[in-house]
C-alpha positions as CSV (number, residue, x, y, z in Angstrom):
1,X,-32.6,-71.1,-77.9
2,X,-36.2,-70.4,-77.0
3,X,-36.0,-70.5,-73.0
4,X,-39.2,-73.2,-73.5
5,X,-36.9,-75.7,-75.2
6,X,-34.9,-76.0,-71.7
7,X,-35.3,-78.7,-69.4
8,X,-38.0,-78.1,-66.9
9,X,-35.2,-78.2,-64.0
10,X,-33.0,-75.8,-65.8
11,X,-36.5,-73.8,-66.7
12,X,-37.3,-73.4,-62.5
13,X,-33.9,-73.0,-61.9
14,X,-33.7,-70.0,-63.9
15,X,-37.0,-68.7,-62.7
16,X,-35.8,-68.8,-59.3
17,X,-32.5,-66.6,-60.3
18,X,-35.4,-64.2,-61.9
19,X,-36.8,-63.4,-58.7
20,X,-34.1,-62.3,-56.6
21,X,-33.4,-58.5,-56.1
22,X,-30.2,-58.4,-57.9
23,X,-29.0,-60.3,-61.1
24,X,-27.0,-64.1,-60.9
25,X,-23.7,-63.7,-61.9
26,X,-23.3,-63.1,-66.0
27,X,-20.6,-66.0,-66.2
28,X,-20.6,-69.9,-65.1
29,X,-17.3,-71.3,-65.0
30,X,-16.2,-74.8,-65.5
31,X,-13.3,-76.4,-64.4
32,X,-9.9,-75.5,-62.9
33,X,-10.1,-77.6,-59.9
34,X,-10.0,-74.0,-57.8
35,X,-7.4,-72.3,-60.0
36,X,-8.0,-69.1,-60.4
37,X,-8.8,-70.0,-64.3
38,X,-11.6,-71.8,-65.4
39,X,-11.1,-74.4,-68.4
40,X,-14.0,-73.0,-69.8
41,X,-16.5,-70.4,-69.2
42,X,-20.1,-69.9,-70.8
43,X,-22.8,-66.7,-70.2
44,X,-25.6,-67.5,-67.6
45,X,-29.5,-67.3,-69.4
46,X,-30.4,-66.9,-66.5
47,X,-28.4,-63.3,-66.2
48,X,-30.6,-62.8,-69.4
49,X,-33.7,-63.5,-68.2
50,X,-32.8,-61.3,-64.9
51,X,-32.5,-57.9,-67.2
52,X,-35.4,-59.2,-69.8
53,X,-37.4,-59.8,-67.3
54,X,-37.1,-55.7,-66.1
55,X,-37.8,-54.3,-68.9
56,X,-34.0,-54.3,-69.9
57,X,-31.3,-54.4,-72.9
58,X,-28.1,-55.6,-71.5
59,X,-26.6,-54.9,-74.9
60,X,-28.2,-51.1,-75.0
61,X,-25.8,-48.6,-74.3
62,X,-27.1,-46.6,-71.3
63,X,-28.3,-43.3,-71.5
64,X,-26.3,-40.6,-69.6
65,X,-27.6,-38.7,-67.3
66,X,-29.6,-35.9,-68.3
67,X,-27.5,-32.5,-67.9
68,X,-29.9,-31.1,-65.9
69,X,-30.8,-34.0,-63.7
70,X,-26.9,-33.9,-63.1
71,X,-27.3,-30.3,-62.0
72,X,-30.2,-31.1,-59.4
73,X,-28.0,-33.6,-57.9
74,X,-25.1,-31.1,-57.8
75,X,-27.5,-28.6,-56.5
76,X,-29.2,-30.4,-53.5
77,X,-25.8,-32.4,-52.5
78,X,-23.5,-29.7,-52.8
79,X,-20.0,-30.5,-53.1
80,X,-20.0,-33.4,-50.7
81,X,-19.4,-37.0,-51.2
82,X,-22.0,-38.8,-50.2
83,X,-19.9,-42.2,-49.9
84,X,-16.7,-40.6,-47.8
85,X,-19.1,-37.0,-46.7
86,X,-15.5,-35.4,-47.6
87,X,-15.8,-31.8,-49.8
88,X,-15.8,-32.9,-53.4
89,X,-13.4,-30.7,-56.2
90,X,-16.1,-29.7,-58.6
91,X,-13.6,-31.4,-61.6
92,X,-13.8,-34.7,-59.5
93,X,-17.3,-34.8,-59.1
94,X,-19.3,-38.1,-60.7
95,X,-22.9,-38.9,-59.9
96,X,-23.3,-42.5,-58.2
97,X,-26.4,-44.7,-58.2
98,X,-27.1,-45.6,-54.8
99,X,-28.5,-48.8,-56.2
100,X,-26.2,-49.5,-59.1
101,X,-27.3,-49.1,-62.7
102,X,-26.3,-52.8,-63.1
103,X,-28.4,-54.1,-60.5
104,X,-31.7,-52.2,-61.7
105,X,-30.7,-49.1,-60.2
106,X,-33.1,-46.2,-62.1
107,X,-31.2,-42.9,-63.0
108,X,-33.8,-40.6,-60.6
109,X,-33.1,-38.3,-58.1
110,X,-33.6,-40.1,-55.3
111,X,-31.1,-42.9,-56.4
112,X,-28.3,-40.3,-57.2
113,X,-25.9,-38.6,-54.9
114,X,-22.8,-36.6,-55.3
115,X,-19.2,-38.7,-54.9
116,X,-15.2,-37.9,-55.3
117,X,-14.4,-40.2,-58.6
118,X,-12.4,-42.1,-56.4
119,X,-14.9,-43.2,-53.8
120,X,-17.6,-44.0,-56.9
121,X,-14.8,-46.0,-58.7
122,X,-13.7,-48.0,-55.4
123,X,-17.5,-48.9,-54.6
124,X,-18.2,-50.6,-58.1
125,X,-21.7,-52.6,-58.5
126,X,-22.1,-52.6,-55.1
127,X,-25.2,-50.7,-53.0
């Protein structure tokens, strides 16, 4: 549904959610009276609108980082995580998004960093 046939209150509402630095939550839940299971859960527009907003498909399949990008990181981090600052095993390496892809985050240098696969994993959507 076109986001003009909305109520006006649901309209500001998700305008509001728009603005803030990093994306409302994708799902609303209903239901459950607290239980850890909702009775029913439906997607947010307004987690929509958050990407759309930026420029952004949420159903594109995102781009890996460029090999020699990669390499850069590699090269000016060495082999230290830069989560834990423990030396990194060159098979365990993975490149982190200080501010995560999900939240905006641009794959650029300076938003990349060296981690151990274990400290990237562990720290999830989370800057």
């Amino acid at each position: 549904m076109p986001l003009a046939q909305f109520p006006q209150a649901m309209r500001d509402q998700i305008a509001s959610q728009v603005l803030l630095p990093i994306p409302p939550e994708r799902w609303i839940s209903f239901g459950g009276n607290g239980s850890p299971l909702p009775l029913a859960s439906i997607e947010s527009r307004a987690w929509w609108e958050w990407h759309w907003q930026r420029g952004m498909n949420p159903d594109a399949k995102r781009e890996q980082i460029p090999a020699a990008m990669r390499q850069s990181v590699i090269e000016r981090d060495g082999l230290l995580c830069g989560i834990c600052a423990g030396a990194v095993e060159r098979s365990d390496v993975h490149i982190d998004h200080i501010y995560p892809y999900s939240r905006g985050g641009r794959s650029v240098m300076r938003n990349l960093r060296v981690t151990h696969s274990r400290c990237n994993m562990s720290k999830g959507a989370r800057v």
